[in-house]
N, C-alpha and C positions, 0 to 999 in steps of 0.2 A: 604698367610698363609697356612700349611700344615695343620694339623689336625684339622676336625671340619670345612674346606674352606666353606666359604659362596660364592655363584655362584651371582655375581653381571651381569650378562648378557653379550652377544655377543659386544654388543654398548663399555661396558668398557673395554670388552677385549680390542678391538683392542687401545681404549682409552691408557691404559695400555700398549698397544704391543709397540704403539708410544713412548712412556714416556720413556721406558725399550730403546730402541735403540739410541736415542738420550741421556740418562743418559750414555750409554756404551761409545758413541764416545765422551762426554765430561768428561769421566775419563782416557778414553785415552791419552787424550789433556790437560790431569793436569798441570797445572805450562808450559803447552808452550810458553805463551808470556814472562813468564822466563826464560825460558831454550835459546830461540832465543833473548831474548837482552842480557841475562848474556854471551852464546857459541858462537853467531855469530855478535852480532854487539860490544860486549866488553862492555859491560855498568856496571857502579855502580850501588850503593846501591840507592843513592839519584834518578836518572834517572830508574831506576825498580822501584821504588816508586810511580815515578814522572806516569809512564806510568801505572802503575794498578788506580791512583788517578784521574788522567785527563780524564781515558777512563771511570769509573763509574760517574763522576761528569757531564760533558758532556752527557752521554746519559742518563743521569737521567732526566736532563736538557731539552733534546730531547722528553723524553718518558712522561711527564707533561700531555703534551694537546693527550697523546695516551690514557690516562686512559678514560675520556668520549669517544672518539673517539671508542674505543673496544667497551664499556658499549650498544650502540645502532647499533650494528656492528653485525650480523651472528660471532657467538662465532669461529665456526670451518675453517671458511674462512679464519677469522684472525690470528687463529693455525698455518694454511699451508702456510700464506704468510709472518707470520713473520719467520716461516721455511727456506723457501727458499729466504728470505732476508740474514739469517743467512751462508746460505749455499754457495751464494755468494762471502759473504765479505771474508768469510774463505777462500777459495778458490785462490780469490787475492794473499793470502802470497805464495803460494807453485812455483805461477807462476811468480811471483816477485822475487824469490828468485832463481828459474831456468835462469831468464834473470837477473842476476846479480844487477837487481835494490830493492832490497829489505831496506827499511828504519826505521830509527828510527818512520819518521810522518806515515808511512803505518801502522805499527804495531799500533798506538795511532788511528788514523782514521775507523779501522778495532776494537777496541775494543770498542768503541765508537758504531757502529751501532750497533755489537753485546750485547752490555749491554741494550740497548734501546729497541731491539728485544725481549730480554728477559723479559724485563718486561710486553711488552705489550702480548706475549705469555702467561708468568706467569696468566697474567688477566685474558684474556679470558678463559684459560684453568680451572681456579678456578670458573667466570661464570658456567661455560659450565657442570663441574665435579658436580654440587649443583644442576643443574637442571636434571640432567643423573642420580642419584646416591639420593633414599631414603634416609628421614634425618638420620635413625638407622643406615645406612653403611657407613656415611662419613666417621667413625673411620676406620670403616675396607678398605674402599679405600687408605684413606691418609695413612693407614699402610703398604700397600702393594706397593704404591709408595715410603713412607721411607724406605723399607725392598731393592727393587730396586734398589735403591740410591747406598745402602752402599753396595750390592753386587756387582753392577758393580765399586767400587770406591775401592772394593779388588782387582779385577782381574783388573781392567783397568793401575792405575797408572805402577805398575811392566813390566805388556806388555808395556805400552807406553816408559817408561824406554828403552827397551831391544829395541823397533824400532827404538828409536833414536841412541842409538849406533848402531845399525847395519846401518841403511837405511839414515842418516841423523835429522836432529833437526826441520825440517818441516812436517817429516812422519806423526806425531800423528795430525797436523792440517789439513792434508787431511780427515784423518779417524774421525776427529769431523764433518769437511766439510758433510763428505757424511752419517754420523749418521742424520743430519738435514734435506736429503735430504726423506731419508729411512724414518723419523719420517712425512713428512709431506704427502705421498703418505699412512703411514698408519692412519692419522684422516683422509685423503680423505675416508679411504678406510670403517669408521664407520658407513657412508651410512645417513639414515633417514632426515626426513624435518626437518630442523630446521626455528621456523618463525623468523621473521624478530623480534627485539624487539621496540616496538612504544617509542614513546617521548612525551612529552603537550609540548606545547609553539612553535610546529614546528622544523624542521630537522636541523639546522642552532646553533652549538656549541657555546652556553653561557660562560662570564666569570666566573658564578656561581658552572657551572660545573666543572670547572678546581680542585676547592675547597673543593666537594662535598665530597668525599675522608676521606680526613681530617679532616671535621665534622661531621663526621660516628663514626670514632676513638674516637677522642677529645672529644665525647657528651657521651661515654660510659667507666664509672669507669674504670673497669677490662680491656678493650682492653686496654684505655688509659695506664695502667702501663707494661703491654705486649709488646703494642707498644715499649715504652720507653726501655725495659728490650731488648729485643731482636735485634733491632736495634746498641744498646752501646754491647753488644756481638759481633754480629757478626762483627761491624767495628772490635771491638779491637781485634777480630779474624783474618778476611782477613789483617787489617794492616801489621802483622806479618807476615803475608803468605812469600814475596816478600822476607824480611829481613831472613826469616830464608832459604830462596834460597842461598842467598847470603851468608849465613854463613855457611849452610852445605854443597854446592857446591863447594864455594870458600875458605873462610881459613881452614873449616874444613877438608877438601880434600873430601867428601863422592863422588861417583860416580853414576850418574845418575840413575843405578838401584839402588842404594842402597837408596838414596832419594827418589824413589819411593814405592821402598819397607817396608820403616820407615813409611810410609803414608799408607799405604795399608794391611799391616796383621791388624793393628789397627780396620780398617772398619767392622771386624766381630762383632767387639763392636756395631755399630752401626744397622748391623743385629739384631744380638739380641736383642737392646732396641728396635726396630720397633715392633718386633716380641711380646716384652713383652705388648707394651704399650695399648694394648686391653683388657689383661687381670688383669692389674694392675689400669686399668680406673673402669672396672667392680666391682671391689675388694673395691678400695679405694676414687675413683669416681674424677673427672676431676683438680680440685683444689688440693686436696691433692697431686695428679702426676705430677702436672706442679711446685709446688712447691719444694717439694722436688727434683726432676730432675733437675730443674732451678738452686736451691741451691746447689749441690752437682756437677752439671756442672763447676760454677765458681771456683771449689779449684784445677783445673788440669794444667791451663796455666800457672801459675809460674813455673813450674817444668821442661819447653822449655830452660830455662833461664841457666842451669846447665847442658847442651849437651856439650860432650867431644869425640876428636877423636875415631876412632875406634869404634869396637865390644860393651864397653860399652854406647856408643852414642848411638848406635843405637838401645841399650835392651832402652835405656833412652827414647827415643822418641817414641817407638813403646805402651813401659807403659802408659808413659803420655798421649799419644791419644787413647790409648782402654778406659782408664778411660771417656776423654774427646766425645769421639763421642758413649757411650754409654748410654750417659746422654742424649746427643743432639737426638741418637736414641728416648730413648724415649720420650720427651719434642717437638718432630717438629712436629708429628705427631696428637698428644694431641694439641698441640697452633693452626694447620692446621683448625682441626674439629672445636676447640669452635668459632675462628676464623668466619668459612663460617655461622655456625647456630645461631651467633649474629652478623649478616650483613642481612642487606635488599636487597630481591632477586633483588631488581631494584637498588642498586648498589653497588653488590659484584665487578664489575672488577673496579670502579671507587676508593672501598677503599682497594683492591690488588693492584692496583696499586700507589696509595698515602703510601702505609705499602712500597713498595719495591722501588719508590723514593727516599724517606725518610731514607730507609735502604742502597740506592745505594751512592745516596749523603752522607750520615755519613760517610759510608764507605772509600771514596774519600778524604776527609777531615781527619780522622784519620791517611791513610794510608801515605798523602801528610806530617802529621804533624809528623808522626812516619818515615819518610824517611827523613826529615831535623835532626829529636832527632839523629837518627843512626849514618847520616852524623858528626856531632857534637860529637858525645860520641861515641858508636858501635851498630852495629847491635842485639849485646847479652845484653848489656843495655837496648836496645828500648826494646828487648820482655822483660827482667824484669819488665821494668815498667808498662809494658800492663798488664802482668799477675798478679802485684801488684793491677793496678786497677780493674782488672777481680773479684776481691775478693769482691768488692762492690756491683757489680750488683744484689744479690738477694733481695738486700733492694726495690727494684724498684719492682719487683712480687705482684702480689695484696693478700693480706692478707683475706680477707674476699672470704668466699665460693660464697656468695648470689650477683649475678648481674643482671643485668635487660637482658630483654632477648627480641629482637625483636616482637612485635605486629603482632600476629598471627603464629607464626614461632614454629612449636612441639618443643619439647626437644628430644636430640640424645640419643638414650638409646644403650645401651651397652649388645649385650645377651651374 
């Protein structure tokens, strides 16, 4: 945040430094496992479906028994190793693809570790961010991570665009490869002791724990409908993702920079809601902003539904998602905070991680069930219908201001 910055310490910085680099190399790498089965292995709609739904299902699947496993686990260890797990798998494609064996199953087995990596980083990282970071700044952290986000997802997609026409359709999976790498040498590089965190009952992983996640959520009004709310978004969000490759790449002709670029001026939308959502919390206070954001998020999707060749396609799609990632601007940021300050310090990565299971697997499932609709009818049909159902979700937002608030845990104030 520019004016008025509040100095969160050296520790965040570098917290930050990480986050900001590996945000860069995975905007680079937008829509690559699309780009590489739609350009180079020839695939449809239903098989790009098939491989964004299989790779989040699967390591949803995987990432399960990672949620306690991070939970009693040195928070920042797990940061750099699920890094440079990440950085691996990535890696595989560019050299698979140089020795002419590059596959349909590599691309699926490669998205697969990397979705599972991500969650259990996500966890930790959320751990980790709540014990570093007074309860007053989680807004202003998670905001400057949202702020992050949607800068590099301006600049990134377009460059990533323009290297694949020049250098080939595997370039941008290097430069995610090596943003993972660059991100986990800088949480190395945050320094200080972290302890170990203790367990009752002994070191030896419970079936209980697997659970524990979910009945954090499930026992708490307001997460419980957030959960819900959020979750049926973004599936029905990501579902679309794949299909509308498919339709603006393919029948519609758009050309790769120009699919990135439809994606990408949009993202200063989502600039500015990060930017705002601190001072709109303050103003109007946490409930009133998730609501309204939440609400005003669902009326953009439909509007994917009515993209037409050319010039006016692409005024079409760059509206609809400045609308659409200006809401999400402000709403991710706000759901982040109340998020970590109604979760119990002893286990925030175990219900980060049951939130983004749970969101991984929906995701998987819609994406699988909107890539059979497509197949059946068209790809412009499935995003109608998404976006028809998109219109539902604010019912799901919790209506009441007043929720319980973990035992002993301040309230985040907002200056």
């Amino acid at each position: 945040m520019t004016g008025g910055r509040r100095g969160l310490g050296r520790r965040f910085g570098w917290l930050w430094a990480a986050f900001a680099v590996s945000s860069y190399g995975t905007s680079l790498g937008f829509g690559a496992f699309s780009f590489i089965a739609v350009l180079v292995l020839h695939s449809g709609p239903a098989e790009v479906s098939a491989l964004s739904a299989a790779g989040l299902a699967v390591g949803a699947v995987v990432a399960i028994p990672l949620g306690p496993w991070v939970e009693f686990r040195r928070k920042r260890s797990v940061m750099v190793a699920m890094d440079l797990t990440r950085f691996a798998a990535l890696m595989s494609i560019p050299i698979a693809f140089a020795l002419g064996l590059l596959s349909f199953v590599q691309l699926l087995v490669v998205s697969v570790v990397v979705a599972a990596a991500k969650i259990a980083f996500n966890a930790a990282g959320g751990a980790y961010l709540k014990a570093l970071v007074p309860p007053a700044d989680l807004l202003v952290a998670n905001s400057r991570f949202e702020s992050t986000t949607w800068t590099a997802t301006v600049v990134g997609p377009p460059l990533g665009g323009a290297a694949i026409g020049m250098f080939g359709p595997v370039t941008t999976v290097v430069a995610d490869a090596v943003s993972y790498l660059l991100s986990a040498l800088g949480v190395r590089a945050i320094g200080g002791r972290e302890p170990r965190p203790e367990r009752a009952g002994g070191p030896r992983l419970r079936a209980g724990d697997l659970l524990e996640g979910w009945r954090a959520i499930l026992a708490h009004r307001a997460l419980r409908r957030l959960f819900c709310n959020t979750i049926l978004c973004n599936g029905l969000l990501l579902a679309t993702e794949p299909l509308l490759a498919v339709l603006l790449l393919g029948s519609l002709g758009f050309a790769p920079w120009q699919y990135g670029l439809a994606f990408a001026l949009p993202c200063v939308g989502g600039l500015i809601g990060a930017r705002l959502a601190r001072r709109l919390v303050a103003r109007f206070g946490q409930h009133k902003v998730m609501l309204a954001a939440g609400t005003l998020r669902a009326c953009w999707p439909v509007g994917l539904a009515f993209v037409q060749p050319g010039v006016p396609g692409i005024v079409l799609v760059i509206v609809v998602q400045f609308g659409l990632v200006t809401c999400i601007g402000v709403f991710n940021p706000v759901l982040a905070t109340y998020r970590l300050a109604h979760t119990d310090p002893g286990r925030v990565a175990r219900t980060l991680s049951a939130w983004a299971v749970s969101s991984s697997a929906t995701t998987a499932a819609l994406t699988a069930v909107w890539g059979l609709l497509a197949a059946v009818t068209s790809p412009r049909a499935a995003i109608a219908i998404a976006g028809v159902l998109f219109l539902a979700t604010p019912f799901l937002l919790p209506r009441r201001e007043n929720a319980p608030r973990v035992a002993g845990e301040p309230a985040v104030s907002h200056p």
